[in-house]
Jmol script that loads the backbone (N, CA, C; Angstrom):
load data "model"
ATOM      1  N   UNK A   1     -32.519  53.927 -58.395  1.00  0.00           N
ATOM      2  CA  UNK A   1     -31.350  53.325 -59.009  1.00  0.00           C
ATOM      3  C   UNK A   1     -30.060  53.888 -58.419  1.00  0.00           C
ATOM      4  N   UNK A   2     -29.889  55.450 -58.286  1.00  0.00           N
ATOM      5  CA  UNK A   2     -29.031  55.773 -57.537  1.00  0.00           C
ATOM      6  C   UNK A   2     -28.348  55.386 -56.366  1.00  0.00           C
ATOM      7  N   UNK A   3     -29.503  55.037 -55.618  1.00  0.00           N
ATOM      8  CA  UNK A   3     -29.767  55.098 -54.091  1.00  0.00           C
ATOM      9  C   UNK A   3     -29.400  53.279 -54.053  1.00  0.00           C
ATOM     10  N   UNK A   4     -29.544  52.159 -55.286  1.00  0.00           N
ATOM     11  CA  UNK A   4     -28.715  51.426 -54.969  1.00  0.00           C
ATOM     12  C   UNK A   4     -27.773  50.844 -55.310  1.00  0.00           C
ATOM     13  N   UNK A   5     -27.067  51.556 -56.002  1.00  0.00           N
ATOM     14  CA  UNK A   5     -25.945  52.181 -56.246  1.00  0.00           C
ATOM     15  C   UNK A   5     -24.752  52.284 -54.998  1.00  0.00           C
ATOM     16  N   UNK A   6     -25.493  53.607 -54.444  1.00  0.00           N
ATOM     17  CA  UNK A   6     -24.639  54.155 -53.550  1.00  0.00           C
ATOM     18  C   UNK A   6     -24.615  52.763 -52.347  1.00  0.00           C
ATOM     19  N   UNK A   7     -25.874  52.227 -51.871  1.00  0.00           N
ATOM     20  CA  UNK A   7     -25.892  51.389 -51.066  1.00  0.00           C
ATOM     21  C   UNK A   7     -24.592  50.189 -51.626  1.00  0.00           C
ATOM     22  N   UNK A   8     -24.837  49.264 -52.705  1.00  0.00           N
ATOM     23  CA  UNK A   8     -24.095  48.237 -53.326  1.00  0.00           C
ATOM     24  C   UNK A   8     -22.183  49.265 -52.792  1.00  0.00           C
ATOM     25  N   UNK A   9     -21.857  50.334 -53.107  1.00  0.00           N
ATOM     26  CA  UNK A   9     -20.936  50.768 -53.158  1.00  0.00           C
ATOM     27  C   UNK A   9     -20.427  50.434 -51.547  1.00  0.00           C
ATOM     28  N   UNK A  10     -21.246  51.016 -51.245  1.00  0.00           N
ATOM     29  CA  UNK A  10     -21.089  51.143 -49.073  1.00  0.00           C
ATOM     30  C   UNK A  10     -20.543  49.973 -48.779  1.00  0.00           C
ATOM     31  N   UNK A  11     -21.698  48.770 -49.022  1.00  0.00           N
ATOM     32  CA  UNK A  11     -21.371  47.583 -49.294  1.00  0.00           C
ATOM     33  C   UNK A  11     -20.081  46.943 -49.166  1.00  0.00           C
ATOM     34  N   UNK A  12     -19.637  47.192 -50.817  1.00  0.00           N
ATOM     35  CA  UNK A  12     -17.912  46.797 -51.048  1.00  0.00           C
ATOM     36  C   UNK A  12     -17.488  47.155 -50.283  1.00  0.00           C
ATOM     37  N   UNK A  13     -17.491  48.770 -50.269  1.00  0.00           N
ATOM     38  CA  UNK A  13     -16.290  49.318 -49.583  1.00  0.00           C
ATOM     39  C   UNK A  13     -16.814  49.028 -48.251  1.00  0.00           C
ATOM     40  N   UNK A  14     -17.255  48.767 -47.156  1.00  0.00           N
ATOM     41  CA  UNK A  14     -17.250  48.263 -45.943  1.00  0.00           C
ATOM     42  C   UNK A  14     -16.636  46.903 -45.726  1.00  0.00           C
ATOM     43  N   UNK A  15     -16.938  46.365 -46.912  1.00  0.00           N
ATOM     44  CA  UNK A  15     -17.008  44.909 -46.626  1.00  0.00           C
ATOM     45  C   UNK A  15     -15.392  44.534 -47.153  1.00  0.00           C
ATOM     46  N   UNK A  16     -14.392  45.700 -48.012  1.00  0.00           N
ATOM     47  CA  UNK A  16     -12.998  45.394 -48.200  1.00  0.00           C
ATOM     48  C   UNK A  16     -12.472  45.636 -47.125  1.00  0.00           C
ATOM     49  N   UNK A  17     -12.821  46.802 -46.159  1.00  0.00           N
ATOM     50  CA  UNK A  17     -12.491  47.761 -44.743  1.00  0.00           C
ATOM     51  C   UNK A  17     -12.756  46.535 -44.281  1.00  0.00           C
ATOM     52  N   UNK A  18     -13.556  45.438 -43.690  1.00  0.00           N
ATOM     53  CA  UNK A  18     -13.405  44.434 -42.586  1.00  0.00           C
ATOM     54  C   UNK A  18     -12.382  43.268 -43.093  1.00  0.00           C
ATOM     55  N   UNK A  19     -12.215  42.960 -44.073  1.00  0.00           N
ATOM     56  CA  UNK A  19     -11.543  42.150 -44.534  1.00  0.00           C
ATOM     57  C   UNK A  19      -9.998  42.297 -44.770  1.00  0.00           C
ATOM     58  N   UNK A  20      -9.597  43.817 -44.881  1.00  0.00           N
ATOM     59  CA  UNK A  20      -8.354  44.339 -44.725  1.00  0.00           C
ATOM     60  C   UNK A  20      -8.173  44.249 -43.073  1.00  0.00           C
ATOM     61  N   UNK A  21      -9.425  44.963 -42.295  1.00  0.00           N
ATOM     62  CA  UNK A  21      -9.003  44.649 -40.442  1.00  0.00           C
ATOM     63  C   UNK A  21      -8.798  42.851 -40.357  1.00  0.00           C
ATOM     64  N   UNK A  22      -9.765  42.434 -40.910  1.00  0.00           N
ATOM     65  CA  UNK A  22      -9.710  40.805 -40.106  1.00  0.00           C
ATOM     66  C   UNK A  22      -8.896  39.930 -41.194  1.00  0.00           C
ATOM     67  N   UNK A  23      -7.950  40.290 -41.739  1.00  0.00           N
ATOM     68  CA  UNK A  23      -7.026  39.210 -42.578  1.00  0.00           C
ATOM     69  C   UNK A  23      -6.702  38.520 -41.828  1.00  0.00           C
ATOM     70  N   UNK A  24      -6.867  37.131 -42.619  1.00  0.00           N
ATOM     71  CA  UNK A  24      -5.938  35.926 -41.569  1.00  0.00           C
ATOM     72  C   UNK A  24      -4.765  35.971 -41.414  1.00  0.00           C
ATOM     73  N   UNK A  25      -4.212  36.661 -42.685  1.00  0.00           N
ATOM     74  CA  UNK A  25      -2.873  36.435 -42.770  1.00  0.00           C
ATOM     75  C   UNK A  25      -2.163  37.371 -41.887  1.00  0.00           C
ATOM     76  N   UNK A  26      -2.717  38.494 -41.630  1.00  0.00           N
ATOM     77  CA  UNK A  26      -2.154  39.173 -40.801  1.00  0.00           C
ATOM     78  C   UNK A  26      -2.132  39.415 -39.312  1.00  0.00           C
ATOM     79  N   UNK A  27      -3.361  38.384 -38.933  1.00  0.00           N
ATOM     80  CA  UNK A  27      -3.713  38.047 -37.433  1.00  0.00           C
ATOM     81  C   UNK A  27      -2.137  36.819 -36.828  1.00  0.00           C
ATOM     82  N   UNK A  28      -2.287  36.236 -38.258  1.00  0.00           N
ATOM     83  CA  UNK A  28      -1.305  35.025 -38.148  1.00  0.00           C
ATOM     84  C   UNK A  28      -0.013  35.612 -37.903  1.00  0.00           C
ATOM     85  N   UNK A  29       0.368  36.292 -38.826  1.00  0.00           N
ATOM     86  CA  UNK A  29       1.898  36.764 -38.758  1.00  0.00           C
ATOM     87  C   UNK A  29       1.761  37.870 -37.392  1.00  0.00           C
ATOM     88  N   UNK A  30       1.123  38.442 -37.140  1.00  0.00           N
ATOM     89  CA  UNK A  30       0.861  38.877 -35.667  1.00  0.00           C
ATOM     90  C   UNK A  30       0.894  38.001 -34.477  1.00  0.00           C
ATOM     91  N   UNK A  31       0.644  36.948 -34.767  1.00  0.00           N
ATOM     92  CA  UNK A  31       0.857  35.639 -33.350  1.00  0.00           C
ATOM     93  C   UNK A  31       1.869  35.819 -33.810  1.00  0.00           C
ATOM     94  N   UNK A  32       2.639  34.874 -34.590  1.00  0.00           N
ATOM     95  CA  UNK A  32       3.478  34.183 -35.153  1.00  0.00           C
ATOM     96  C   UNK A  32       4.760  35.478 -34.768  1.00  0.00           C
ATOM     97  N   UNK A  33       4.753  36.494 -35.041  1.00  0.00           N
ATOM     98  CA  UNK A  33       5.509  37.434 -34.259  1.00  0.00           C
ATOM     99  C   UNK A  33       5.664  37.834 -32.846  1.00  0.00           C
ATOM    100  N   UNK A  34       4.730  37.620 -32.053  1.00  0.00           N
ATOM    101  CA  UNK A  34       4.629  37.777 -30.730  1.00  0.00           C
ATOM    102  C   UNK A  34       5.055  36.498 -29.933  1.00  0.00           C
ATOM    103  N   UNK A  35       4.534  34.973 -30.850  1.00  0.00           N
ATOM    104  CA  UNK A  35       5.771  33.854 -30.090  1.00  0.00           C
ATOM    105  C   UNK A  35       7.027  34.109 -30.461  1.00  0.00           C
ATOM    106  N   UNK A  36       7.264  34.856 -31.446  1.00  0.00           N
ATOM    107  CA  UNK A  36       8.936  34.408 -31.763  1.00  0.00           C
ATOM    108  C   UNK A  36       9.775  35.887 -31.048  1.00  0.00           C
ATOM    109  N   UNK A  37       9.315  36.899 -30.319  1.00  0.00           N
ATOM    110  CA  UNK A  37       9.818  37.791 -29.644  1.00  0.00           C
ATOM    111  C   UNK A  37       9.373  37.123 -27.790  1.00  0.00           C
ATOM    112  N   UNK A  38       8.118  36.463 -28.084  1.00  0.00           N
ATOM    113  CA  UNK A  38       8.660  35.827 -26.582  1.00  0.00           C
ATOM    114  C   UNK A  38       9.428  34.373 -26.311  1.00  0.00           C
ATOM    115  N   UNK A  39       9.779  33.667 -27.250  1.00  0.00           N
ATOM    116  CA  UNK A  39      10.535  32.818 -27.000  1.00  0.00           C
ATOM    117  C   UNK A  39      11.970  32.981 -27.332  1.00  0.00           C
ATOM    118  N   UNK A  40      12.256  34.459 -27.861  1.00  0.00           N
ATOM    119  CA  UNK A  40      13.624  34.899 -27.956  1.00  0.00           C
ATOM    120  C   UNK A  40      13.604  35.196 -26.449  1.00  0.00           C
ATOM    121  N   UNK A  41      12.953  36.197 -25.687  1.00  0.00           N
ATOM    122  CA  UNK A  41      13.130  36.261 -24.473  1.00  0.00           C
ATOM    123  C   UNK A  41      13.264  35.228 -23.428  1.00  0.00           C
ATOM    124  N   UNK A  42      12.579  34.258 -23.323  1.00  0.00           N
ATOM    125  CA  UNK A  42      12.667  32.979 -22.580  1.00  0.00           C
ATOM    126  C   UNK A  42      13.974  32.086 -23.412  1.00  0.00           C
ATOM    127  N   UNK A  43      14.699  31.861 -24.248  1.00  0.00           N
ATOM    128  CA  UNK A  43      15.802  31.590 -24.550  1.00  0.00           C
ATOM    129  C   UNK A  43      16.992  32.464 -24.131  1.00  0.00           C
ATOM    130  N   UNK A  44      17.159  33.644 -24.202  1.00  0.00           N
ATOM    131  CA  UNK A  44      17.725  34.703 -23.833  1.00  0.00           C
ATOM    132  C   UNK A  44      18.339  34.400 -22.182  1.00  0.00           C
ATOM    133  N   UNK A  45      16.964  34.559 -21.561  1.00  0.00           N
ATOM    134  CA  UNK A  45      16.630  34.288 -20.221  1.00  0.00           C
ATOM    135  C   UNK A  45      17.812  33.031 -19.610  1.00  0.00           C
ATOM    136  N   UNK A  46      16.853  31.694 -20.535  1.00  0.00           N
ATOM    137  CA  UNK A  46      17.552  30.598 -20.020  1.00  0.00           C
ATOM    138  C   UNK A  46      19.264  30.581 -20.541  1.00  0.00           C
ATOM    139  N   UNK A  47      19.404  31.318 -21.227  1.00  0.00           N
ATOM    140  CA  UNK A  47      21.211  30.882 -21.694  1.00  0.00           C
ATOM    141  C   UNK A  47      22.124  31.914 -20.843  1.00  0.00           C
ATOM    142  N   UNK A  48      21.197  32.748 -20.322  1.00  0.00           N
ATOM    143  CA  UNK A  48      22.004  33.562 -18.939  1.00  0.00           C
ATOM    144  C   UNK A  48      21.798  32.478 -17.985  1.00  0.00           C
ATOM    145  N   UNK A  49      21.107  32.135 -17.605  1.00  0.00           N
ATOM    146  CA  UNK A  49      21.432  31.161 -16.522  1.00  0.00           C
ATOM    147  C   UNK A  49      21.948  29.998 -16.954  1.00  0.00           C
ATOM    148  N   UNK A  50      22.208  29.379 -18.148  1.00  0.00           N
ATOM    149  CA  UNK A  50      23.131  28.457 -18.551  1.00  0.00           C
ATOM    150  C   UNK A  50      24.581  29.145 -18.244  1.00  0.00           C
ATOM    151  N   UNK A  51      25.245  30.151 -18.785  1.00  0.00           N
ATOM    152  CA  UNK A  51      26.063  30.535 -18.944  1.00  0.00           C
ATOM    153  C   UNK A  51      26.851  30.903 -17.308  1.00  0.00           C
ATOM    154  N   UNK A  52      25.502  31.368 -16.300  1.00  0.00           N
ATOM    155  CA  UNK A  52      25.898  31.686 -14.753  1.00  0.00           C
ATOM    156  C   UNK A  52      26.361  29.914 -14.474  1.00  0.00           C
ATOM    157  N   UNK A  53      25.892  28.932 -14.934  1.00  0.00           N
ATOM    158  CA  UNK A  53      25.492  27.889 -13.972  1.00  0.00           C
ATOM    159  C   UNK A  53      27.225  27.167 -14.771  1.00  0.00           C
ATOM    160  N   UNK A  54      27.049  27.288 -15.777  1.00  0.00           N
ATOM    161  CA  UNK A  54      28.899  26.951 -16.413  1.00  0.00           C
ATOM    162  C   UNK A  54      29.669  27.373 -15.987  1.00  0.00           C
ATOM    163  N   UNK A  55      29.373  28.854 -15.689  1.00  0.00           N
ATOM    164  CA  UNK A  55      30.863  29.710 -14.832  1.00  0.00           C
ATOM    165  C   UNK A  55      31.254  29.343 -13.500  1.00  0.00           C
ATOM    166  N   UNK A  56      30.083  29.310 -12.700  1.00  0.00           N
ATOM    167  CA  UNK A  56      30.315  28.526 -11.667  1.00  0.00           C
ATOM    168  C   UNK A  56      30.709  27.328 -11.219  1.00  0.00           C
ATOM    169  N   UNK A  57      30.402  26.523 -12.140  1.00  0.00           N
ATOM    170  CA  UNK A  57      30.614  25.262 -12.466  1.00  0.00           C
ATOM    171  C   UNK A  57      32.277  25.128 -13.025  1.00  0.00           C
ATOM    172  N   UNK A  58      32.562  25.970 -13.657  1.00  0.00           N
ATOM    173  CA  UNK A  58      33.980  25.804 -14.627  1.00  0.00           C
ATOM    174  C   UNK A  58      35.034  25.640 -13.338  1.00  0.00           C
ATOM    175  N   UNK A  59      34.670  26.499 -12.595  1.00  0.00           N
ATOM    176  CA  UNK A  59      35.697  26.919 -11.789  1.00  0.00           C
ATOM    177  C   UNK A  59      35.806  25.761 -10.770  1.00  0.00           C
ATOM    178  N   UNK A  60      34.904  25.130 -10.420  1.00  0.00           N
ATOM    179  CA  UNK A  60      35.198  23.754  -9.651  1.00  0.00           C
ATOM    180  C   UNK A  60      35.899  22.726 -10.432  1.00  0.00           C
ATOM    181  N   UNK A  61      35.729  22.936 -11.891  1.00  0.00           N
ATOM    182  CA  UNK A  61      35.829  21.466 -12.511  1.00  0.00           C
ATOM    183  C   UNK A  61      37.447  22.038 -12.520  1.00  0.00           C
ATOM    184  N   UNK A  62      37.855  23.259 -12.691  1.00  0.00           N
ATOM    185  CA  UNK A  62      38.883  23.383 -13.402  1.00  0.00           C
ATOM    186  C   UNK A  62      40.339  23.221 -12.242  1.00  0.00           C
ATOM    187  N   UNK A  63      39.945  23.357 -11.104  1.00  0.00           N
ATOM    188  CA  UNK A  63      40.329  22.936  -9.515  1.00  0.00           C
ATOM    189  C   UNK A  63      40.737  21.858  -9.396  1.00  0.00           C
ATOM    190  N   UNK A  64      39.517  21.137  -9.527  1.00  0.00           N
ATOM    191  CA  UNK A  64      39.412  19.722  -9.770  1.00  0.00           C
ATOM    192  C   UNK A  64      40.473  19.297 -10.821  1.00  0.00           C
ATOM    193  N   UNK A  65      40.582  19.712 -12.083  1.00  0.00           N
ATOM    194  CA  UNK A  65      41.356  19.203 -12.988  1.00  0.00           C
ATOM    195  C   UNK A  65      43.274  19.680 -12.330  1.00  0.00           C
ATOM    196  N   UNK A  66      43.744  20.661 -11.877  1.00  0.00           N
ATOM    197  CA  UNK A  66      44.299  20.907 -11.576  1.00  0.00           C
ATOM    198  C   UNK A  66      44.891  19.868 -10.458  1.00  0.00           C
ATOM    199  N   UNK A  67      43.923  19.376  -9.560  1.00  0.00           N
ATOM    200  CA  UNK A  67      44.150  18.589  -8.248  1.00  0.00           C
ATOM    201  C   UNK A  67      44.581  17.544  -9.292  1.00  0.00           C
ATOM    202  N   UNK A  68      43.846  16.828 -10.386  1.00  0.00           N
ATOM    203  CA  UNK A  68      43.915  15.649 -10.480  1.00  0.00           C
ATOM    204  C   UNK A  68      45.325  15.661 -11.292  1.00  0.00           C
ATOM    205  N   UNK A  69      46.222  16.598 -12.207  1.00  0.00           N
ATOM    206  CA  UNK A  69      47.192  16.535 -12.687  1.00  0.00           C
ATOM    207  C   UNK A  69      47.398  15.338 -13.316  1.00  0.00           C
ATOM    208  N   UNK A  70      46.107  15.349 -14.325  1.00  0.00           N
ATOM    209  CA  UNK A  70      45.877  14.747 -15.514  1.00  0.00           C
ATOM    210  C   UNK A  70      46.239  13.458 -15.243  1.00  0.00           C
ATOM    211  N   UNK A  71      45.868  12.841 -14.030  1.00  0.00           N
ATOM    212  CA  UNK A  71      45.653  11.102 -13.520  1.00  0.00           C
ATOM    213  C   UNK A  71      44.352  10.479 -14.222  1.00  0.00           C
ATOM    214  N   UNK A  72      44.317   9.242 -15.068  1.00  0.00           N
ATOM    215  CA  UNK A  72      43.541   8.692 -15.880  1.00  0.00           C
ATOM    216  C   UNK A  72      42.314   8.810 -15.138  1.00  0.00           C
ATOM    217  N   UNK A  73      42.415   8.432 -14.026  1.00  0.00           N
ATOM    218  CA  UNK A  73      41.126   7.875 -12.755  1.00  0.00           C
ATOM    219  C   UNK A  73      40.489   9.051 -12.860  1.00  0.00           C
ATOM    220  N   UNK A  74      41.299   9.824 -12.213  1.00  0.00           N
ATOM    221  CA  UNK A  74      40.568  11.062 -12.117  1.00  0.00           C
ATOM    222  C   UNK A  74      39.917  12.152 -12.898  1.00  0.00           C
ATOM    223  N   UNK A  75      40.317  12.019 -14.370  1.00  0.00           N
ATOM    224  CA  UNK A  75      39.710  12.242 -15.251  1.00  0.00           C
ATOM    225  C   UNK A  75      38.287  12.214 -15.626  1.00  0.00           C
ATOM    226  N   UNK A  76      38.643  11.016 -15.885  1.00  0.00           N
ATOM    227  CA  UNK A  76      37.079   9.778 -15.641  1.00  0.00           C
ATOM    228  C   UNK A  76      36.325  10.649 -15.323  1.00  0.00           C
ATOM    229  N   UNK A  77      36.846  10.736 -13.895  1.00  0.00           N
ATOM    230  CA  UNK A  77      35.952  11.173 -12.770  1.00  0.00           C
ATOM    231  C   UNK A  77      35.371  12.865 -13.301  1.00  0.00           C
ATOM    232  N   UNK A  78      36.040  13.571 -13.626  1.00  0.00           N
ATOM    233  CA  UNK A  78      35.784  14.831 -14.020  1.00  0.00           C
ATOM    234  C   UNK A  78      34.915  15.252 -15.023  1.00  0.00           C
ATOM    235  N   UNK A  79      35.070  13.954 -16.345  1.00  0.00           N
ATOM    236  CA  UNK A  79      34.622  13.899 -17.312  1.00  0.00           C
ATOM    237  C   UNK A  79      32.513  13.755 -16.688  1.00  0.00           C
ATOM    238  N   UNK A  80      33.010  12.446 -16.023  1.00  0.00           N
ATOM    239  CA  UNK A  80      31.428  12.235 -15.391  1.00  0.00           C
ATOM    240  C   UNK A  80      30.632  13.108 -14.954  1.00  0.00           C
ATOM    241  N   UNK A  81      31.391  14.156 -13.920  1.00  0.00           N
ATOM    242  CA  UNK A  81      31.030  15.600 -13.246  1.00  0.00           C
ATOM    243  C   UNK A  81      30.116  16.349 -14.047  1.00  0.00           C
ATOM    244  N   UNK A  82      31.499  16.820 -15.424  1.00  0.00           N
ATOM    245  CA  UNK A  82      31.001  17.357 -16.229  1.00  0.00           C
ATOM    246  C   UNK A  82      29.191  16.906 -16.927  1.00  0.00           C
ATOM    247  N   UNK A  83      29.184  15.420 -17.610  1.00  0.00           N
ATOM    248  CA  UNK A  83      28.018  14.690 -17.522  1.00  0.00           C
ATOM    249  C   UNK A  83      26.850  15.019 -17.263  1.00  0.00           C
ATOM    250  N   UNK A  84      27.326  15.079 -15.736  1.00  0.00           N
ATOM    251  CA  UNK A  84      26.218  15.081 -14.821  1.00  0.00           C
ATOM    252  C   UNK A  84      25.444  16.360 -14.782  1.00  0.00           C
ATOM    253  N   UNK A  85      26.840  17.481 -14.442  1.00  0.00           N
ATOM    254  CA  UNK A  85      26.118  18.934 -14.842  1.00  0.00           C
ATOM    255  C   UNK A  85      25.389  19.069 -16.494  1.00  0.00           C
ATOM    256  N   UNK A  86      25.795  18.654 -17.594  1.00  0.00           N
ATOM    257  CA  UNK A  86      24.664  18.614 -18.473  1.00  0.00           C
ATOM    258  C   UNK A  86      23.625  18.056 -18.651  1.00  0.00           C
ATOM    259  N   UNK A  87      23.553  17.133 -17.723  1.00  0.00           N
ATOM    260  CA  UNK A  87      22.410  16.609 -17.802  1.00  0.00           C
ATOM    261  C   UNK A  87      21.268  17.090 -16.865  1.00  0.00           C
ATOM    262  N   UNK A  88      21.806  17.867 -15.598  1.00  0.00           N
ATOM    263  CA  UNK A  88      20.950  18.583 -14.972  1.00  0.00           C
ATOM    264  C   UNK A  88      20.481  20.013 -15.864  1.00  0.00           C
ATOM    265  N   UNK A  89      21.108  20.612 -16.508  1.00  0.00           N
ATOM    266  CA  UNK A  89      20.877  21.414 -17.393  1.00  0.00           C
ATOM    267  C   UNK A  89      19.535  21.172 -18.481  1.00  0.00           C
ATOM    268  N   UNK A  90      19.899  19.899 -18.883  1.00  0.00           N
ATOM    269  CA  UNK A  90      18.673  19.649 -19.908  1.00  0.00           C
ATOM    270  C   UNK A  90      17.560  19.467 -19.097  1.00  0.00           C
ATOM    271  N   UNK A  91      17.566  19.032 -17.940  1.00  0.00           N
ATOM    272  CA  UNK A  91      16.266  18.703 -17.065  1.00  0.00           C
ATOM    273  C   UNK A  91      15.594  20.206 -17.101  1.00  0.00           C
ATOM    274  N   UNK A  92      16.143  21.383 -16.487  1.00  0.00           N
ATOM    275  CA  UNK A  92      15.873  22.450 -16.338  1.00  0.00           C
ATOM    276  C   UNK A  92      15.514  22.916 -17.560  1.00  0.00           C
ATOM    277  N   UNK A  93      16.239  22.618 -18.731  1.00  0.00           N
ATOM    278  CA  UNK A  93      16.076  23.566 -20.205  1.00  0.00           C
ATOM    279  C   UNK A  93      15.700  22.637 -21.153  1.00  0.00           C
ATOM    280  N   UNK A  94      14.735  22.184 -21.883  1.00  0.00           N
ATOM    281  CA  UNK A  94      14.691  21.457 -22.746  1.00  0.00           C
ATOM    282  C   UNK A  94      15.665  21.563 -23.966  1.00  0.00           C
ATOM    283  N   UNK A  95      15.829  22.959 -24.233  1.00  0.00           N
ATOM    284  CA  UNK A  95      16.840  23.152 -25.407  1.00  0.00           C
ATOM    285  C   UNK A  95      17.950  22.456 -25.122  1.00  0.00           C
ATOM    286  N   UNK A  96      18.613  22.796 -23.976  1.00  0.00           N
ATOM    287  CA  UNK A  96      19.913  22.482 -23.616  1.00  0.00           C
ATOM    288  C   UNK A  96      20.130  21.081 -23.855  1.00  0.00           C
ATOM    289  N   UNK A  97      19.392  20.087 -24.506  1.00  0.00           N
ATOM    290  CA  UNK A  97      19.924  19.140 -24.866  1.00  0.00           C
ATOM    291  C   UNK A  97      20.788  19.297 -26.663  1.00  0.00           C
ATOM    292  N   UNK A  98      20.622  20.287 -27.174  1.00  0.00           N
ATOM    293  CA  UNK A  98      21.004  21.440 -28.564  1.00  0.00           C
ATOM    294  C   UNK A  98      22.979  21.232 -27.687  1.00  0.00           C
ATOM    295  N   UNK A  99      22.499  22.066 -26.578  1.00  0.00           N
ATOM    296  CA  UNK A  99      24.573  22.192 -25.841  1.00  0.00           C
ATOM    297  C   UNK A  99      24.764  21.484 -25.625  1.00  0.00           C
ATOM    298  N   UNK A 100      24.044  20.242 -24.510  1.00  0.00           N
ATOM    299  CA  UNK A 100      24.585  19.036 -24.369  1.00  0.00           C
ATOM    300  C   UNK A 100      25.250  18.395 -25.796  1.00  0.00           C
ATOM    301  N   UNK A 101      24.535  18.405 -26.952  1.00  0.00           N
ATOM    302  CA  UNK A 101      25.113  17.361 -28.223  1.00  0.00           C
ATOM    303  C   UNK A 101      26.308  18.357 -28.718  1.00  0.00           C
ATOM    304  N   UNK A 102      26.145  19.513 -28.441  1.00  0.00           N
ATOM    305  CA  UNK A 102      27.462  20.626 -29.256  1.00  0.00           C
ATOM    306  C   UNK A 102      28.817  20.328 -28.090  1.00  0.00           C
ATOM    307  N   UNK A 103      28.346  20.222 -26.947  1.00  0.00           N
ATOM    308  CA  UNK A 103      29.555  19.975 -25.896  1.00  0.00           C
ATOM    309  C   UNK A 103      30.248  18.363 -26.258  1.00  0.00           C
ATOM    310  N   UNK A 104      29.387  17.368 -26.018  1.00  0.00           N
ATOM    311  CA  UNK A 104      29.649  16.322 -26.759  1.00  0.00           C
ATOM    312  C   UNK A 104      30.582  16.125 -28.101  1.00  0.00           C
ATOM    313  N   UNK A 105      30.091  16.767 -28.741  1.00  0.00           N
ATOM    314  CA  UNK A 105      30.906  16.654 -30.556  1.00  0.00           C
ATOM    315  C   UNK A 105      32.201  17.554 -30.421  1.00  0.00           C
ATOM    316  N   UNK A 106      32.366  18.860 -29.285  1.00  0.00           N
ATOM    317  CA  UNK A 106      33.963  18.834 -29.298  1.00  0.00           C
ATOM    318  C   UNK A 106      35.070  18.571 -28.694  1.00  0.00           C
TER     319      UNK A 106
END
end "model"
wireframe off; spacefill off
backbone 0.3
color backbone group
């Protein structure tokens, strides 16, 4: 009777010990933490090179705007530029269609 006892005991307590290691919930929030620290990095990533590819970019458009001394035509024309560089952006970044609509609305 002792002896199964002690066995039934082993039992539980082994069998709470695997179930505390193999929780779902905690395998889950373990992914679920490891995508959201690597897609901070790959966002991170891509908005430095958003941010290189604007700076570089600013400085032509802003040349450009200067040359054109705010002529309707040429505007246009600048406005389109601009366009165009966001739209190569979203090709490269899927997010960047998020800046494209925030650049848009101001």
């Amino acid at each position: 009777m002792i002896k199964k006892k002690f066995v039934n005991s082993l039992i539980i307590t082994s069998r709470s010990i695997i179930l505390k290691i193999l929780n779902p919930f905690l395998i889950i929030q373990k992914i679920t933490i490891a995508i959201r620290i690597k897609l901070l990095i790959i966002t991170c990533h891509a908005m430095k090179n958003i941010i290189n590819t604007f700076m570089h970019m600013s400085t032509h458009i802003t040349r450009f705007m200067e040359y054109a001394n705010m002529n309707e035509i040429l505007m246009v024309i600048v406005m389109y530029l601009i366009n165009i560089l966001l739209k190569r952006i979203i090709k490269i970044y899927l997010h960047g269609h998020v800046i494209h609509k925030i650049m848009n609305q101001e």
